[in-house]
N, C-alpha and C positions, 0 to 999 in steps of 0.2 A: 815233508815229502815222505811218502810210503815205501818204505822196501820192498824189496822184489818178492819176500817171502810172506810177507801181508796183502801183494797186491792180487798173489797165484792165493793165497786162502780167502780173499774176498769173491775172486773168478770163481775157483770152486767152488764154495758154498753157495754163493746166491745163484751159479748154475743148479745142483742140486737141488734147491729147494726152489727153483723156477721151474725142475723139470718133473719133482713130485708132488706138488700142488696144482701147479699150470698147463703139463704136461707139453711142457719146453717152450712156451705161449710168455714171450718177454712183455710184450705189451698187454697183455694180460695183467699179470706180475703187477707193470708199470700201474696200470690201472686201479688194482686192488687197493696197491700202497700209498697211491694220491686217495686218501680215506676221506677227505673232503671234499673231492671232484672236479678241483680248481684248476686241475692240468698239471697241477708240478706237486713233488713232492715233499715237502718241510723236510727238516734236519730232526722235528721229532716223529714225523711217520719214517723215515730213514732210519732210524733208530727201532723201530718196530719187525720192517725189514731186517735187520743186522739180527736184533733176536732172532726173529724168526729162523735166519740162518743159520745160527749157532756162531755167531759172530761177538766177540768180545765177554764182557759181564758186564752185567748190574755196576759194576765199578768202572768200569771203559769204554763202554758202549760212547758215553760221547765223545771222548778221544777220539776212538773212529768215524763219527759220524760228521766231528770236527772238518778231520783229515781229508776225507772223502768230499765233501762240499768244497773243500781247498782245494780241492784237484779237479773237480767233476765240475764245478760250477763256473762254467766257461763264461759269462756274462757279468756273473757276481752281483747276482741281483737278491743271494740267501737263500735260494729251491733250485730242484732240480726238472728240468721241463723232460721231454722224450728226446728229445735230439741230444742232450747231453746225457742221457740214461741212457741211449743208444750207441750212442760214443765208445761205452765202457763196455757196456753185452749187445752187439750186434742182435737181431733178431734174425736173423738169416743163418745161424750158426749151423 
C-alpha cells in the first residue's frame, strides 16, 4: 500500500503533466497512454506515463507501477480501464 506522501506525488505530478501536455484534458492523458488503443492501459504504458511524470527511476519505475495496478486495478484483470483511471484523477477537477 502507498503512503500518503507517494500518493500526494503521484496526484501532483500526473496533475502536472496532464495539465502541460493535455491542457488539464484527463481523458486525453488517458487516451495517449492507452498507446495501443485497446481501452486500458498496460503496467508497461503506466510505466511511460510515471516517466513522463517525473515519477520514480529507471530503477523503480516498476515498484510504482507495481503499486499503482495494486491499488487502481479494481477488477484485477492486469490494466487500467477509465473508470478506474478516473477513480484516481477525476476529470472534472
Amino acid at each position: 500500500m502507498a503512503s500518503d506522501d507517494q500518493r500526494r506525488e503521484l496526484d501532483e505530478k500526473v496533475t502536472a503533466l496532464v495539465a502541460a501536455r493535455f491542457g488539464g484534458d484527463f481523458r486525453a492523458a488517458f487516451r495517449h497512454y492507452d498507446g495501443d488503443g485497446d481501452g486500458v492501459i498496460s503496467k508497461d504504458e503506466l510505466k511511460v506515463m510515471l516517466s513522463d511524470a517525473g515519477i520514480g527511476s529507471g530503477l523503480t519505475r516498476w515498484a510504482w507501477a507495481n503499486g499503482i495496478m495494486n491499488e487502481v486495478d479494481a477488477n484485477r484483470d492486469g490494466v487500467i480501464d477509465w473508470a478506474e483511471f478516473e477513480a484516481v484523477f477525476p476529470s472534472d477537477r
